[in-house]
N, C-alpha and C positions, 0 to 999 in steps of 0.2 A: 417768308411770312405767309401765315395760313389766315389769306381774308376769306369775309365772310357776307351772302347778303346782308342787307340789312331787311327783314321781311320780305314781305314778296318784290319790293323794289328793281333789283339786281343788281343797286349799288352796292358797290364790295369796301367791306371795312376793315380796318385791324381788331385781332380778337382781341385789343383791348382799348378800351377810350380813355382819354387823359381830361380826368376833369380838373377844371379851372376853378373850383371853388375854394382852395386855400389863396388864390392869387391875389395880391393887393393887401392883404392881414395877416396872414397866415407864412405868407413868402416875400420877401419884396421885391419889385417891378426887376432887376436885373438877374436875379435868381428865376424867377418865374420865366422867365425868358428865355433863361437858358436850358429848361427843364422842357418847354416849350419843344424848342430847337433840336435840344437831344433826343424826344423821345420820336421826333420827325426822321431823326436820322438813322434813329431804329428801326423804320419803319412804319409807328405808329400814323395814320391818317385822318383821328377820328377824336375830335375835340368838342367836351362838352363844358359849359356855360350856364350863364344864368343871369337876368339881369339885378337881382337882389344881391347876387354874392360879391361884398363889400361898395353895395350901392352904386353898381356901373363899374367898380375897378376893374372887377375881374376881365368884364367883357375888354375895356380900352387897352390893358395890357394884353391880352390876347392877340386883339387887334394889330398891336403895335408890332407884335412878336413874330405874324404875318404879314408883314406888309413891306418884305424884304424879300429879293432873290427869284419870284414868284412861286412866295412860299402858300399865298392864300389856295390857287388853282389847285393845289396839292393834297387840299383839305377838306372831308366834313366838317362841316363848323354846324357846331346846334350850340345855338342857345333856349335858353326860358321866359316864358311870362305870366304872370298872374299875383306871384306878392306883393305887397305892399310899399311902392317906393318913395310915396308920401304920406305920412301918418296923420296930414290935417287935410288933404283932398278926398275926399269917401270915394271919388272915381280912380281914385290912380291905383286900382289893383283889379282882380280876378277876370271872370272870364266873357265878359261883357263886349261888342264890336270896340263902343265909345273907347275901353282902353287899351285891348288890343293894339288898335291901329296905331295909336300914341305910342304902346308900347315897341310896336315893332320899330318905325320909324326911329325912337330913341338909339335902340339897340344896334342897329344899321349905320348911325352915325357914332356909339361908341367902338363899336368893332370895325370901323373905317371900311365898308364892305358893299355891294351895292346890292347883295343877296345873303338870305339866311338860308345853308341846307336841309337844315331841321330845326322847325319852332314848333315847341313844346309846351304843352299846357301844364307849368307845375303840380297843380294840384287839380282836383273838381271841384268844379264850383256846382252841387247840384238845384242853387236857386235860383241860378239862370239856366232857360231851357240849350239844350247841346245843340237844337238846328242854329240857335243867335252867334253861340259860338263859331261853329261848323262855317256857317256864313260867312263869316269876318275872314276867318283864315282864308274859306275859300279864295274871297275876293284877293287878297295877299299872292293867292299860289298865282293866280289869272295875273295879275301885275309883271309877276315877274322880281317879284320881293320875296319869296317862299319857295321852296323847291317840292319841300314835303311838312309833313305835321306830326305828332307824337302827344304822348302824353305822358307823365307820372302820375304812381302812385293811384291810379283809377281801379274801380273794380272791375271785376267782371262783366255785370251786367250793364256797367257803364257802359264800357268796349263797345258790347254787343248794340246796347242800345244806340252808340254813335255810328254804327254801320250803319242801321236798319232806317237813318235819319240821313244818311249821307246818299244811301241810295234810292230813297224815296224822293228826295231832294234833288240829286243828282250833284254832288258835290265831292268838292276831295274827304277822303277818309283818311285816317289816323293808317301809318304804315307801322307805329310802335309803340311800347309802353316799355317805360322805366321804373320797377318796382323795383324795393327793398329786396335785398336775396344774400342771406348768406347761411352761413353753419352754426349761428347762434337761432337764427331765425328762417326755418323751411315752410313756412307757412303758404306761401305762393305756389305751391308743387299740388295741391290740393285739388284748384280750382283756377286758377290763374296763368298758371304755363300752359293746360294742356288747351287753356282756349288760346292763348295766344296760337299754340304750334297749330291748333285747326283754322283759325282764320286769316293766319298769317302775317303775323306782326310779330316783328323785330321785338327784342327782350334785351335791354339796357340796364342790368344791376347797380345799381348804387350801393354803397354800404356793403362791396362783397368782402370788405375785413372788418367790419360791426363796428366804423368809427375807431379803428386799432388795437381791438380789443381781443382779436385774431394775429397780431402782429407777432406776438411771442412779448412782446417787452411790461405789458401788463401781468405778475405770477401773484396767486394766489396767495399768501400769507405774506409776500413779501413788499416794502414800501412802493411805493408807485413813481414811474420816473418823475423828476423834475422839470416843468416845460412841458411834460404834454398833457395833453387834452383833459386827460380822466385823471387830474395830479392826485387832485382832491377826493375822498371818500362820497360816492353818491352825488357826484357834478354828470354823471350822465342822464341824459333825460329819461323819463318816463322809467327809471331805474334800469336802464340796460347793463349796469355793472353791477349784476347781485353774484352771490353768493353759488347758484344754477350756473349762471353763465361764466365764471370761471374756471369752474369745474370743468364744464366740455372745453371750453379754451386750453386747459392744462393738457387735454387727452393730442389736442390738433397739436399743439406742438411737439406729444410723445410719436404722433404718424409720422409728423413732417422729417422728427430727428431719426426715424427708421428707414423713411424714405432720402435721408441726406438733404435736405433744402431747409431752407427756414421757415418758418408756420406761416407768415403772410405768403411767400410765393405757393406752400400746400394748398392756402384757403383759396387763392386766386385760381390756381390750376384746378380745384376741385369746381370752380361755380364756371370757369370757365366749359367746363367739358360736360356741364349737364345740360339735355335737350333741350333746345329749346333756347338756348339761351347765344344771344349774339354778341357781347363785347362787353363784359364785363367794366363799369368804371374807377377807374384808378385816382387816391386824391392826394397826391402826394404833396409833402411841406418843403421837401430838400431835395436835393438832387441823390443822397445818399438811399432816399425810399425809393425815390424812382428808381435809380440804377435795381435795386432789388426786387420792383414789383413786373419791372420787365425781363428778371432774368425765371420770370413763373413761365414764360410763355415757352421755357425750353422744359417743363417739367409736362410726364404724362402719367397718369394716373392707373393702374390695372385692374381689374376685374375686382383682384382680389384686395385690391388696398381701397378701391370704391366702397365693397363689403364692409373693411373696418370702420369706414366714415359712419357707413348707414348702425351702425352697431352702438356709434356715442353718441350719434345726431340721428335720428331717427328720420325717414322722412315725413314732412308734413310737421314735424314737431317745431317748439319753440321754447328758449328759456329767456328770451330776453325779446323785448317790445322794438319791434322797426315798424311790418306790416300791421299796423293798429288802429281804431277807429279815432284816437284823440287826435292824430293829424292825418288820415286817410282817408279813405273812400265814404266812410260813413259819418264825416264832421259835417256839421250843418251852416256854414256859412252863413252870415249873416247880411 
């Protein structure tokens, strides 16, 4: 297994995370578990969370899924905080001390844990100032409840701006960020990776098969499976399933079938193997996806088959909405 820091840390991770957020809805708790299990026994070390995803489920079966053999010590565990876990409290979401600390707390006793490795600011909140934030966690890391902090989906000058706040302050910094990143959408290569690789933060992809729109199993003219995600015509948000985006989708699975593997493990080993980037997230439903999104991490990419990527997916380019302002860096919180 080829670990990897996670930014300047020197904690070493698997080059891929196993995200938890089908767990609880998407999988049930014994499936989840065993997906859990297996991708540990691959090797995998590095599990990502959230406490919105299925309203606590995800975290408790995670939890549960470690809490055997001394399976936890074995692990990163990150989870998230900042959405919304109750719809009639105005306090119970973003990035405020008051629910941080509620949140963590919570999250600590669903993942049965007396530490979080990585707690992550899901979104920005930019109408709270980042020292109030910054604070909160801090105090977290000082406890001994925190190990490190992260963020998604932040911009650039967020990033920057929580440095220049952390050490003015004298407080822990964010060691990573979690953006959108894949081949439907290269928008982050711009501006956004090369700050991370200059100041050192860890780069966590989400979304590196565009919501499985990369998987091969969504074709162009043809009807859309049954049971997943994108069954229905235009059920992907912000229109991620146009017309554009299937097209270069069609192209990654002519690479992947040149290269011999299947167009998800392509996509994964392509986003794994660009600078900058530490552990791409994995979200699998079944154990049958898993089994396949880990057999990417035997696949490597060359010079020249890098070339054919940048040739259908341009870098910088996008045909389909991940990194965007209607849920990213530039939404205005209320």
């Amino acid at each position: 297994m080829d670990y990897r820091s996670l930014g300047r840390t020197g904690v070493q991770v698997s080059p891929l995370c196993l995200g938890c957020m089908n767990f609880g809805w998407g999988a049930e708790e014994d499936d989840s578990i065993r997906m859990i299990h297996r991708a540990m026994d691959a090797g995998i070390n590095f599990l990502d969370t959230a406490d919105v995803y299925a309203k606590g489920v995800s975290e408790a079966i995670t939890g549960k899924a470690l809490a055997t053999d001394g399976r936890r010590d074995r692990i990163v565990l990150a989870t998230k905080f900042f959405n919304k876990m109750d719809e009639e409290d105005p306090n119970a979401w973003g990035g405020h001390r008051y629910h941080i600390l509620r949140a963590c707390e919570a999250s600590l006793k669903r993942l049965g844990t007396d530490r979080i490795d990585l707690y992550q600011m899901h979104r920005p909140h930019p109408s709270v100032p980042i020292d109030e934030t910054l604070r909160a966690l801090d105090d977290l890391i000082r406890a001994g409840k925190v190990r490190y902090i992260g963020t998604s989906t932040f911009a650039s000058w967020q990033l920057v701006e929580s440095l220049w706040v952390a050490k003015e302050l004298g407080l822990n910094r964010f060691v990573c960020e979690q953006p959108p990143y894949n081949l439907l959408d290269r928008r982050v290569e711009r501006e956004l990776l090369p700050m991370c690789r200059t100041y050192g933060f860890g780069v966590i992809p989400w979304a590196p098969l565009a919501g499985g729109l990369l998987s091969g199993k969504y074709r162009k003219g043809e009807p859309r499976p049954a049971g997943s995600r994108y069954e229905k015509e235009g059920s992907a948000p912000f229109g991620r399933d146009n017309e554009a985006a299937f097209e270069r989708a069609e192209s990654v699975v002519a690479l992947a079938d040149e290269k011999g593997c299947t167009a998800s493990q392509f996509a994964l080993a392509w986003v794994t193997a660009q600078p900058g980037v530490t552990s791409p997230i994995i979200g699998p439903r079944t154990l049958e996806q898993l089994e396949d999104n880990l057999k990417s991490m035997e696949v490597r990419l060359s010079a020249e088959e890098l070339a054919k990527v940048d040739a259908v997916a341009p870098p910088g380019s996008h045909v389909s909405e991940y990194y965007q302002a209607n849920f990213g860096p530039n939404e205005r919180w209320t």
